[in-house]
C-alpha positions as CSV (number, residue, x, y, z in Angstrom):
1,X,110.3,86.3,109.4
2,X,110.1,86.7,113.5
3,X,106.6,85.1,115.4
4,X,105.5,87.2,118.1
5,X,106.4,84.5,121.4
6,X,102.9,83.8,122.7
7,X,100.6,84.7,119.7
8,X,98.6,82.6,118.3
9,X,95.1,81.8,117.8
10,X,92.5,79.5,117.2
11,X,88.9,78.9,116.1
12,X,86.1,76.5,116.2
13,X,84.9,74.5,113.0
14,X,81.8,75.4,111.3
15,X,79.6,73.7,109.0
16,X,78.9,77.0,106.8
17,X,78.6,80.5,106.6
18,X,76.0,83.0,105.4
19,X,76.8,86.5,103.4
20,X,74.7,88.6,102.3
21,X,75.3,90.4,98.6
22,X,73.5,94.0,97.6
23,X,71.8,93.6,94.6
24,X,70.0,96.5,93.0
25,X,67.3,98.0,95.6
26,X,67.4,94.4,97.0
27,X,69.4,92.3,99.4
28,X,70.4,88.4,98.1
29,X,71.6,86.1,100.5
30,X,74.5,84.3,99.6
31,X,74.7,80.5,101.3
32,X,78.4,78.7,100.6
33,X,78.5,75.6,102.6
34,X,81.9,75.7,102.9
35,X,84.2,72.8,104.2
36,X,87.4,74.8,102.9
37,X,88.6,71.7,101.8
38,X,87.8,69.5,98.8
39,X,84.9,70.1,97.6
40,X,81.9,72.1,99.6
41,X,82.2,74.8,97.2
42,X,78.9,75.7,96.0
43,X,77.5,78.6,96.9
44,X,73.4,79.3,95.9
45,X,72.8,82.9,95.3
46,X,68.9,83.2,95.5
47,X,66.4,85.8,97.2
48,X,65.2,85.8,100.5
49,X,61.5,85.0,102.0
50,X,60.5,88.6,103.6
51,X,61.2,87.9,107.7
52,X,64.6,86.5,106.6
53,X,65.2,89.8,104.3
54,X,64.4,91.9,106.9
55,X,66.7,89.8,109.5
56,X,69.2,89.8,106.6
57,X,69.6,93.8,106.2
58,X,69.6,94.2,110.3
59,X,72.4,91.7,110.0
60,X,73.8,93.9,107.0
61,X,73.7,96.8,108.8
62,X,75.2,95.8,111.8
63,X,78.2,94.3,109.9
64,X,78.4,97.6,108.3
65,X,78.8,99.3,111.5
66,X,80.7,97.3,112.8
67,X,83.1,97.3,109.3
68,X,83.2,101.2,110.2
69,X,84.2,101.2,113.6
70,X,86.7,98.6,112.8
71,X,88.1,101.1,109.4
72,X,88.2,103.9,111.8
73,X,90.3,101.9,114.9
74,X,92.8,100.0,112.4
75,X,91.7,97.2,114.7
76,X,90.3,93.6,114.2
77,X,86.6,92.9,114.0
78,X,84.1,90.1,114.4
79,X,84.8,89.6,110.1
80,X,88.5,89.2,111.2
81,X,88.2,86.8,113.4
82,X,86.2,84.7,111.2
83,X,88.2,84.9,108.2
84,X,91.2,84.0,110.9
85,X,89.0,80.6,112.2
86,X,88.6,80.0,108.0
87,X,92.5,80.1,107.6
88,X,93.1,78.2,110.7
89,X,90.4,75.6,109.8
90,X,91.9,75.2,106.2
91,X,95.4,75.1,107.6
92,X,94.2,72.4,110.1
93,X,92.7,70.3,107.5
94,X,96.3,70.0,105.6
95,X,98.9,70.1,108.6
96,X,99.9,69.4,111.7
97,X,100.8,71.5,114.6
98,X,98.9,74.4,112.6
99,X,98.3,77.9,113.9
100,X,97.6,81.6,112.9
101,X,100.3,84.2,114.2
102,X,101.4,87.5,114.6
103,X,104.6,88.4,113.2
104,X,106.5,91.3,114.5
105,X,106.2,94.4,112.7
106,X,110.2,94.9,111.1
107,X,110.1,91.2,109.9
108,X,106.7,91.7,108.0
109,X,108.1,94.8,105.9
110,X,110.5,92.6,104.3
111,X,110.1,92.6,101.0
112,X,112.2,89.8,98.4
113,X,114.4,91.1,96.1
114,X,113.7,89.0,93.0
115,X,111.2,89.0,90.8
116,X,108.9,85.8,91.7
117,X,108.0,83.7,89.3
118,X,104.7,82.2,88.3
119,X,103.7,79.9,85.5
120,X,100.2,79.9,84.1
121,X,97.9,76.4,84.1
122,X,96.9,75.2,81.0
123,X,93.2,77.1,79.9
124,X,91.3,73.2,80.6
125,X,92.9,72.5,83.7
126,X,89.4,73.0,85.3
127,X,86.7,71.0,82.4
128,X,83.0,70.3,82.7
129,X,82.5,66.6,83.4
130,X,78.8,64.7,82.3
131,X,77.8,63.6,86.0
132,X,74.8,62.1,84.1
133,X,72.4,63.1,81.5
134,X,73.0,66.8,81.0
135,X,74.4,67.2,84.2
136,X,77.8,68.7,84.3
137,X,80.2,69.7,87.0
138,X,83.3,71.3,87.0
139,X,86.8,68.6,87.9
140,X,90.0,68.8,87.4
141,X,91.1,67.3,83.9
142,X,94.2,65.0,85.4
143,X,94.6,65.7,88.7
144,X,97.4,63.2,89.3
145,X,99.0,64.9,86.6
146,X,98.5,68.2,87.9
147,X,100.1,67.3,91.2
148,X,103.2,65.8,90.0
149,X,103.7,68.9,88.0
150,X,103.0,71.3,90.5
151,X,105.9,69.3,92.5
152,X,107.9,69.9,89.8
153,X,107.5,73.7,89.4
154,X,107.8,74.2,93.3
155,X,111.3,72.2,93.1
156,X,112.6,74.6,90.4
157,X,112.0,77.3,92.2
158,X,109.1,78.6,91.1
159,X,106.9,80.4,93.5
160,X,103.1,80.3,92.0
161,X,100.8,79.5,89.1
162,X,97.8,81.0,87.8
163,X,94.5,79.6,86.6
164,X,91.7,81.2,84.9
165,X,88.7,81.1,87.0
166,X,85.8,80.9,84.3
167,X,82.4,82.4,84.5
168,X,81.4,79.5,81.9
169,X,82.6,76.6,84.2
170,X,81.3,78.5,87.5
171,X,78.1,79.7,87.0
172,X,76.9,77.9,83.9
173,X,73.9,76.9,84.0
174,X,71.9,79.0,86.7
175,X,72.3,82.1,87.5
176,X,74.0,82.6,91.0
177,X,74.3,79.1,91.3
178,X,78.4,78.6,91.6
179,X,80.5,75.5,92.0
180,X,84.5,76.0,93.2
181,X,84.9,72.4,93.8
182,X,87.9,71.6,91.4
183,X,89.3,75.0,92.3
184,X,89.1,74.1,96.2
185,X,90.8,70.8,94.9
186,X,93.9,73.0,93.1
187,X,94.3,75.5,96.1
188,X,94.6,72.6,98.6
189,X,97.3,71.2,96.0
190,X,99.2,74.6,95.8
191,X,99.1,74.5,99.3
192,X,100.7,71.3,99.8
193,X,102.9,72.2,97.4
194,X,104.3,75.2,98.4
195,X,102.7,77.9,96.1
196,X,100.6,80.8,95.9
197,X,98.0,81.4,93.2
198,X,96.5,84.2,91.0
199,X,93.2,83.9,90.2
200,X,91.7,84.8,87.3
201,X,88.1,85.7,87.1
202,X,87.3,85.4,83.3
203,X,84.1,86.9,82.2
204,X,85.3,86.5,78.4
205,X,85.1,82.9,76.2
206,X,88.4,81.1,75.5
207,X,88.7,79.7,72.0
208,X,89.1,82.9,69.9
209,X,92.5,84.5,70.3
210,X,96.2,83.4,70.0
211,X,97.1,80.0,71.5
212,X,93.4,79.1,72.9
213,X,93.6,75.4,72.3
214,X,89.9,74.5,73.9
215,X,86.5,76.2,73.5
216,X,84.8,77.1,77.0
217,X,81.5,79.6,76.0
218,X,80.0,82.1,78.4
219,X,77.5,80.4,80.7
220,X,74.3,79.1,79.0
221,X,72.2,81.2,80.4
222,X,74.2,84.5,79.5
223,X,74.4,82.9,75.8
224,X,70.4,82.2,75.9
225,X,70.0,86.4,77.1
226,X,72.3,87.2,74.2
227,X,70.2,85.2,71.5
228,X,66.9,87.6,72.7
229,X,69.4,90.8,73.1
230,X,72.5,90.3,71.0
231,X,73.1,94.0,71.7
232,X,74.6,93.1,75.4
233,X,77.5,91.8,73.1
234,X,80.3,94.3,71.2
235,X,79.3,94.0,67.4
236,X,81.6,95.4,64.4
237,X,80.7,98.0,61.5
238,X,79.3,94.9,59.5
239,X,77.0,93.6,62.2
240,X,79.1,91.0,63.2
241,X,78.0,89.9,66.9
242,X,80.9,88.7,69.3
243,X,79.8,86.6,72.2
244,X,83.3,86.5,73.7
245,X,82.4,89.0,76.1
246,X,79.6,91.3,77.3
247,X,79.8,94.6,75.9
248,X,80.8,97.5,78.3
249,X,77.8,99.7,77.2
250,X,75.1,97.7,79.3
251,X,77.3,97.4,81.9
252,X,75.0,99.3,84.0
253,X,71.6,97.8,82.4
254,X,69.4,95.0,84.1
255,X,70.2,92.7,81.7
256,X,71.4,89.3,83.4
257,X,68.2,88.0,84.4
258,X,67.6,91.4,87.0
259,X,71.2,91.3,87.5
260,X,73.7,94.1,85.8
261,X,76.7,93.1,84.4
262,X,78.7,94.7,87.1
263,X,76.7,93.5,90.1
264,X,76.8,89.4,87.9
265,X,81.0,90.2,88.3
266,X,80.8,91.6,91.4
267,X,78.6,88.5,93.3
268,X,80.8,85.9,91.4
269,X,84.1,87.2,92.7
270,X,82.3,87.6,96.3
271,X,81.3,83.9,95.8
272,X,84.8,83.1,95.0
273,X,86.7,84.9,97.6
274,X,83.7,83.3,100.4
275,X,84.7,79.7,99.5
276,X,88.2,80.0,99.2
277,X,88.8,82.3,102.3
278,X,90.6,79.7,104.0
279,X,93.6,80.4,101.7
280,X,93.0,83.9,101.2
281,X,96.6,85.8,101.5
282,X,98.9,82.9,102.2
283,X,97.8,80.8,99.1
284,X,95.8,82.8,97.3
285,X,97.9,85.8,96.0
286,X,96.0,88.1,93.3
287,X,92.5,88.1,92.2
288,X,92.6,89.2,88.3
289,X,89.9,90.8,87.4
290,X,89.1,90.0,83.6
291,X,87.7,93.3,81.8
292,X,87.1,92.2,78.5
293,X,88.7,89.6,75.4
294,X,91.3,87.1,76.6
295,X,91.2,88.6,80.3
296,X,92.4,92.4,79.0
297,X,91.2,95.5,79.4
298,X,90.3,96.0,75.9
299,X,88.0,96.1,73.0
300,X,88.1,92.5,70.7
301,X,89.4,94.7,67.8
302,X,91.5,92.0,66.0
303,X,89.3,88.6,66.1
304,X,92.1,85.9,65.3
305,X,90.1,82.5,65.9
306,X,87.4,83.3,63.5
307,X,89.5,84.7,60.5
308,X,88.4,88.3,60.4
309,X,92.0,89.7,61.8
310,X,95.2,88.1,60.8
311,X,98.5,90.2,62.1
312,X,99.4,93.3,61.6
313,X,96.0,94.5,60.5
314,X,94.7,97.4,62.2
315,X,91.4,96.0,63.7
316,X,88.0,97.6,63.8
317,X,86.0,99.4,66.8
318,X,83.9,97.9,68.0
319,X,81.2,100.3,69.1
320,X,78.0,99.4,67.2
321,X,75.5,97.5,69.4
322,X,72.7,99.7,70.8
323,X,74.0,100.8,74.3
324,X,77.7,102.1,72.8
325,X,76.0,103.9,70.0
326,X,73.4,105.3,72.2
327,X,76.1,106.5,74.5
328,X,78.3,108.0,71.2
329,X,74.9,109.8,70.4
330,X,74.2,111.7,73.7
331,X,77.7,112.5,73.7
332,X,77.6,113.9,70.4
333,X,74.8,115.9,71.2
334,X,76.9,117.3,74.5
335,X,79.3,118.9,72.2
336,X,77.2,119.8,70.0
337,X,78.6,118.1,66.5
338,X,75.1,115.2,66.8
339,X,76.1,114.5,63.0
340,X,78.8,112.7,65.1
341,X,76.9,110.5,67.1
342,X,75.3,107.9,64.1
343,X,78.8,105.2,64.6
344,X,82.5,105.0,64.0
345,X,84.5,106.7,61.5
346,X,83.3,105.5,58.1
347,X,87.2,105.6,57.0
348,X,89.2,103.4,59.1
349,X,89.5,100.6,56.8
350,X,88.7,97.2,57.5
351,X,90.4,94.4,60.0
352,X,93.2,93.6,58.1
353,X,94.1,96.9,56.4
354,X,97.2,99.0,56.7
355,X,97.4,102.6,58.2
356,X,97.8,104.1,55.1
357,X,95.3,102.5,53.2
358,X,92.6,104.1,55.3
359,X,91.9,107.8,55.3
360,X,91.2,107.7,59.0
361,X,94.7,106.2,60.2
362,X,97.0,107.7,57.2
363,X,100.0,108.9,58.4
364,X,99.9,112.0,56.1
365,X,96.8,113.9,57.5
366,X,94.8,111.0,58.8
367,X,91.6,112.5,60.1
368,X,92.5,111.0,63.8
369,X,94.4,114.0,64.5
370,X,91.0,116.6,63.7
371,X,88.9,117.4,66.1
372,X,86.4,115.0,64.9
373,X,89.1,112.0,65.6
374,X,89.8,113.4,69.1
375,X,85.9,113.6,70.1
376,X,85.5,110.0,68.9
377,X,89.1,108.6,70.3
378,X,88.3,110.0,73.3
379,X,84.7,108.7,74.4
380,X,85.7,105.5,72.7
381,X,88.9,104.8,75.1
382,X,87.8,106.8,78.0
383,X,84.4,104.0,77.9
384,X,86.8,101.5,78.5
385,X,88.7,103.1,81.2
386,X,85.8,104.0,82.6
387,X,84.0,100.2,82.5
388,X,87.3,99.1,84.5
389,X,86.6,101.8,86.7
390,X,83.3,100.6,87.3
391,X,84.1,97.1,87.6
392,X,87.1,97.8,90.0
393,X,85.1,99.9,92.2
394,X,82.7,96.9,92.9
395,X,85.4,94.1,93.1
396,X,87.4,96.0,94.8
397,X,85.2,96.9,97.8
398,X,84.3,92.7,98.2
399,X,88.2,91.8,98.1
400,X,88.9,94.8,100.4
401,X,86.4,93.0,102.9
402,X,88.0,89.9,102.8
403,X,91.7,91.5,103.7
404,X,90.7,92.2,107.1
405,X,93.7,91.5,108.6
406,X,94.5,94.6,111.0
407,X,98.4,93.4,111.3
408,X,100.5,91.6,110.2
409,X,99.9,87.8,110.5
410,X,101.3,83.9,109.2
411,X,100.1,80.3,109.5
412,X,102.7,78.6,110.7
413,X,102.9,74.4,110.7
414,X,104.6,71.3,110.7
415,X,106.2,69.6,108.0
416,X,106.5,65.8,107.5
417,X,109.5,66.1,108.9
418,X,108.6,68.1,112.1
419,X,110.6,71.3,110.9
420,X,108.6,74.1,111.7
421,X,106.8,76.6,108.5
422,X,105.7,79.8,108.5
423,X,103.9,81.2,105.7
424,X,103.2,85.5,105.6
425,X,99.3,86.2,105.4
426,X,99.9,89.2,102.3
427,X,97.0,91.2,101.3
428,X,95.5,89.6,98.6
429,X,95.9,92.2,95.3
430,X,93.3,92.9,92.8
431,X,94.7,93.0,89.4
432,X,93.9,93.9,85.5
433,X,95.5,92.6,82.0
434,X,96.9,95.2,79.6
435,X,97.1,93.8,76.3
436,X,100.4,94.2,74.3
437,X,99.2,95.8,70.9
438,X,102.5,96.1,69.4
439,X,101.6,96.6,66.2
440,X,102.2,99.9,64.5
441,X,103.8,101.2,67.9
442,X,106.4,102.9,66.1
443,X,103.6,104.8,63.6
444,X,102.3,108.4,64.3
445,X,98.9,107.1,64.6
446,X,99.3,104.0,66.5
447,X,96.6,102.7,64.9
448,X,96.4,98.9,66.2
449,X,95.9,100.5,70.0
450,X,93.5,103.1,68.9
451,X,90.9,100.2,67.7
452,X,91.5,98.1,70.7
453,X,90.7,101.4,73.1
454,X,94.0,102.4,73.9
455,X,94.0,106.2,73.1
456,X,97.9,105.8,72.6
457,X,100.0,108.1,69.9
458,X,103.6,109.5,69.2
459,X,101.8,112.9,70.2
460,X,99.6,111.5,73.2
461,X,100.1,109.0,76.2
462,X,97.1,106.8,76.3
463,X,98.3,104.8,79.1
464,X,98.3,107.5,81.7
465,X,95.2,107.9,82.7
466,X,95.0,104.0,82.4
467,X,97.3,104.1,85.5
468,X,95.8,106.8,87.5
469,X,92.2,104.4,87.2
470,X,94.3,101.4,88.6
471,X,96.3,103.9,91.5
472,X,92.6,104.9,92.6
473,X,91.9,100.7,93.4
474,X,95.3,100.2,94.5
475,X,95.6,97.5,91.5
476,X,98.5,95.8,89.3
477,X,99.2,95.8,85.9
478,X,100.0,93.1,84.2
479,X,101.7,93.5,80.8
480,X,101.3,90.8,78.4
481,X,103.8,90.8,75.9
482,X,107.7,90.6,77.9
483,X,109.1,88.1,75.9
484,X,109.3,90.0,72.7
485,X,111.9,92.0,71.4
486,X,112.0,94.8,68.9
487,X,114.7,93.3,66.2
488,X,112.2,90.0,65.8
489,X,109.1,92.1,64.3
490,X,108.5,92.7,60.5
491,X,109.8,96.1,59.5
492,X,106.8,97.5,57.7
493,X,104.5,96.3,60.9
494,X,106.3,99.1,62.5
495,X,106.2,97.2,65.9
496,X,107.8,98.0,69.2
497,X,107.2,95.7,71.8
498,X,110.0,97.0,74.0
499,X,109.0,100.4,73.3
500,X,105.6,100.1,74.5
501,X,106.7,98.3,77.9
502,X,109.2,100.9,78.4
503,X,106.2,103.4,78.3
504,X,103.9,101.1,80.2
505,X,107.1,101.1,83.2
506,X,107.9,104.6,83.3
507,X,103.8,105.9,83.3
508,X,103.8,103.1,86.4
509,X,106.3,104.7,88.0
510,X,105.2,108.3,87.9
511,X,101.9,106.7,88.9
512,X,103.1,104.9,91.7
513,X,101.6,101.4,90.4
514,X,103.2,98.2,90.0
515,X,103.1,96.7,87.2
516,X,103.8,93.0,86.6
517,X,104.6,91.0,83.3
518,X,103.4,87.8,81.0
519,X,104.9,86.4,78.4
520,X,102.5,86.5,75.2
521,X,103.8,83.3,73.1
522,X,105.2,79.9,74.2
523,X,109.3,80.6,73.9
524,X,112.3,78.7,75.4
525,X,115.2,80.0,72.8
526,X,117.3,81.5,74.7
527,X,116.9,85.4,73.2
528,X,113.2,85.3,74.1
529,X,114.1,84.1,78.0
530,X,116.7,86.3,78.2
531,X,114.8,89.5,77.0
532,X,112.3,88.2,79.6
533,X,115.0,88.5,82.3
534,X,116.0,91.9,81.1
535,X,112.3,93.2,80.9
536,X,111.5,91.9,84.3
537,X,114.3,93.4,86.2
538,X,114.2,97.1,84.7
539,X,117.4,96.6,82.9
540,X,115.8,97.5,79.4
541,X,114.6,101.0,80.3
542,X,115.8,103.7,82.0
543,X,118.1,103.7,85.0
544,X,115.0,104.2,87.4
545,X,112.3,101.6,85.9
546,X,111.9,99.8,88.7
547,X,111.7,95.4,88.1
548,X,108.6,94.0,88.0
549,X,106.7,92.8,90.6
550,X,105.7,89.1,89.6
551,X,106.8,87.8,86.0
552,X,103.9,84.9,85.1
553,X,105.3,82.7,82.7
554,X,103.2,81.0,79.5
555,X,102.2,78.6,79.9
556,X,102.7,74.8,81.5
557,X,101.9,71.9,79.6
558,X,103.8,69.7,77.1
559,X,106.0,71.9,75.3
560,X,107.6,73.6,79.1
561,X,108.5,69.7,79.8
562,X,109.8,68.8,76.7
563,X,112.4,71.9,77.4
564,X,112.3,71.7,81.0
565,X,116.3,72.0,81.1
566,X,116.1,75.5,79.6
567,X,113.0,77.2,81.6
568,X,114.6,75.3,84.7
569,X,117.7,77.2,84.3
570,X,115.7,80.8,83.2
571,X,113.7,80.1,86.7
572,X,117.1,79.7,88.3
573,X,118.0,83.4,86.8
574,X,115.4,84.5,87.9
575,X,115.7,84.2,91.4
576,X,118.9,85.1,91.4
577,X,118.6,87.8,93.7
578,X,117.4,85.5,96.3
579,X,119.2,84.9,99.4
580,X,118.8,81.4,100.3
581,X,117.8,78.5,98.4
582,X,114.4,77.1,97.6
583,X,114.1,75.0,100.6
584,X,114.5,77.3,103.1
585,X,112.6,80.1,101.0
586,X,109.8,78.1,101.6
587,X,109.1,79.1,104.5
588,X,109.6,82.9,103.8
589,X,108.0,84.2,100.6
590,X,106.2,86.9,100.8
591,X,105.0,88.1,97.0
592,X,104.4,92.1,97.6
């Protein structure tokens, strides 16, 4: 990476900053008094007095205006220059000799040739502490701990980690009242350390699915709306309500207290990418953008945690609370079948059943291939495309404003040892989670996808337009399920892992997307690294697959360190495309 001789730039410290969030027909003003640093991350999201509304939407309109003629020159604005103060600020507070530079043009399109790797945090590294009596606050669990390890994964060569960002740690008693402390504290670690981080905004509950080993609920007040309206939650055939995640059909109601859904996603992730724009880019990598159970973009079809699903049964749809099966009834009536519109197809067996033991997933003349099947199949996974769609559309637009960089730039500092770093400013990516229903991939009804909302057969590509909704954002997939290979699956599952990430590479590619990879299960035997190798450098599908563009690794904790020696050497593999060592590659990395 070449600096521009000469370029650098500088800002003066602030105490806070003020940004104002459209709400429905109403303006909210956003205050985050933010140090950038430890702690100072709480932002209060609360309404206005009238004189400072008004002064609020001249302010709004004028940043508007000014966001315009700034989109329309490809030059900075005032809203760069401030996020460029934030950076140098934060930089500042962790170095010495710390500025923000240009970088000349042909040294910023360098791209890395391997495929970086990033190792997921454990799901309680942030936990709710008891301050005092019914006061809790999020902290990091062992932060000493979570140092030393961080050391360690930056010393192997390992370029980031990910952490879930959760809705129920962030926001949970109040809402619009948020509190990034402990995730201020990580970032200024990563920093320090060397590595970037995707973030995860979870809007789902951990404790439910395979390997959740804590329980973290919604936020209390979300749970206290769902006990007066448990119809903002998905609910099976049976009735069964599921308060892992808010249900896609009121994603558009006022439901949150005033709030949507939507807008409740879209102020948090504006709330997170405010306090944290200090390490936007150069620390800060990806914002995730969790769309529904475990982080994916999916219905919660098979339930592990409570007992209802247990592998390979084919799930249920989960369509039945009063905004889906209002929705299945008006479009019923649109094509003019309304008998169609009353809920599900009565035949499609139970969670744990077998294709063939339905009538609606048979393999013979399973009535998802009639015209019936195809009307339901097709509002059912076209909802969900079209809640991530919704949700994108929002997020997007907020992390868009916070990538205001007009060319290419880098903090550069000192190290302990006076050698000079520079560290690439990327554009910070928005992302989604595709989940890897394996399960029956290799039957002619794919039935385990089609209750999840994947509208995925041997005669029909369900990922497609899947891809096209993420193209339209700019967005990355990420593929949760590398590690698995074909040959390891029960033969009457009729699974095929490796088949369905071969589809999900090659619709990328005739997309134009990229599309990055998790592991789904805790493995360090050497066929389950190695196939993780293979899947995240093309070499499994056809000739012009493309790798992938991040490989995030599951997950650190106990188990990685009690097999360090093997996931030290896969790391090593993995970069093995890289043209200098870790030490020096410091200083270049740039993830995109």
């Amino acid at each position: 990476m070449r600096v521009r001789a000469g370029t650098c730039f500088g800002g003066a410290s602030t105490s806070g900053r003020r940004t104002t969030l459209h709400g429905r027909g109403r303006n909210r003003l956003l205050r985050c008094q933010a140090s950038f640093g430890v702690g100072g991350g709480r932002c209060n999201n609360s309404k206005a007095s009238s004189s400072s509304s008004s002064s609020s939407a001249s302010s709004s309109s004028a940043s508007a205006s000014a966001a315009s003629a700034s989109a329309a020159s490809g030059r900075g604005s005032r809203n760069e220059n401030m996020v460029r103060a934030s950076v140098l600020r934060t930089c500042e507070s962790l170095f010495s000799g710390a500025a923000v530079v240009e970088v000349a043009e042909e040294a910023g399109l360098q791209e890395e040739s391997n495929v970086p790797v990033y190792v997921m945090l454990p799901l309680d590294t942030v936990w709710r502490q008891e301050e005092q009596e019914g006061v809790y606050n999020p902290v990091l669990k062992t932060p000493k701990k979570l140092n030393d390890a961080l050391r360690k994964l930056r010393e192997a060569g390992v370029t980031g980690v990910m952490v879930d960002v959760w809705w129920g740690m962030v926001e949970a008693d109040t809402p619009g009242r948020y509190n990034f402390d402990a995730y201020l504290e990580l970032l200024k670690m990563a920093a320090l350390n060397g590595l970037k981080v995707q973030a995860v905004m979870s809007f789902h509950a951990a404790g439910g699915n395979v390997g959740d080993n804590v329980n973290i609920p919604l936020p209390d007040w979300v749970l206290q709306v769902g006990q007066d309206q448990p119809d903002i939650f998905f609910t099976d055939a049976s009735g069964h309500v599921n308060p892992e995640c808010l249900s896609l059909g009121c994603d558009g109601e006022p439901v949150l207290r005033g709030r949507t859904p939507v807008q409740a996603y879209r102020d948090f992730v504006e709330a997170f990418l405010t306090t944290t724009e200090g390490y936007l880019g150069w620390v800060v990598s990806e914002v995730t953008v969790g769309l529904g159970p475990a982080g994916e973009m999916r219905y919660p079809s098979y339930p592990e945690g409570d007992g209802r699903w247990r592998f390979p049964g084919i799930g249920e749809f989960q369509c039945y609370d009063a905004y889906m099966l209002a929705d299945l009834k008006e479009k019923a009536k649109e094509v003019g079948h309304p008998e169609w519109g009353h809920g599900g197809p009565h035949d499609s067996g139970n969670y744990t059943k077998c294709p063939w033991e339905t009538g609606f997933f048979h393999p013979q003349n399973g009535s998802y291939n009639t015209e019936y099947g195809n009307f339901f199949l097709e509002w059912y996974s076209d909802s969900l495309i079209d809640h991530g769609d919704r949700v994108l559309t929002s997020v997007s637009e907020v992390v868009r404003s916070h990538n205001s960089w007009s060319q290419q730039m880098a903090v550069q500092f000192l190290r302990e040892d006076g050698a000079k770093m520079v560290r690439a400013i990327d554009e910070v990516k928005v992302g989604i989670k595709i989940a890897g229903v394996h399960w029956w991939y290799k039957s002619i009804s794919h039935a385990g996808e089609l209750t999840a909302g994947d509208y995925n057969t041997r005669n029909r590509s369900g990922y497609r337009a899947i891809m096209e909704m993420l193209k339209k954002h700019g967005a990355v997939a990420n593929f949760t399920a590398v590690e698995m290979r074909d040959c390891e699956q029960p033969d009457y599952a009729k699974c095929s892992p490796q088949g369905l990430l071969a589809q999900l590479q090659e619709e990328a590619l005739e997309v134009g997307i990229p599309l990055s990879g998790e592991n789904a299960l805790q493995r360090y035997d050497k066929f389950a690294l190695d196939q993780i190798e293979h899947a995240s450098y093309g070499e499994e599908t056809k000739e012009s697959c493309p790798q992938l563009k991040r490989l995030t690794f599951l997950r650190m904790g106990p188990s990685m360190f009690d097999n360090w020696d093997a996931f030290e050497s896969f790391v090593v593999r993995m970069n093995r495309r890289r043209p200098h060592e870790t030490a020096e590659a410091l200083s270049l990395q740039n993830f995109y």
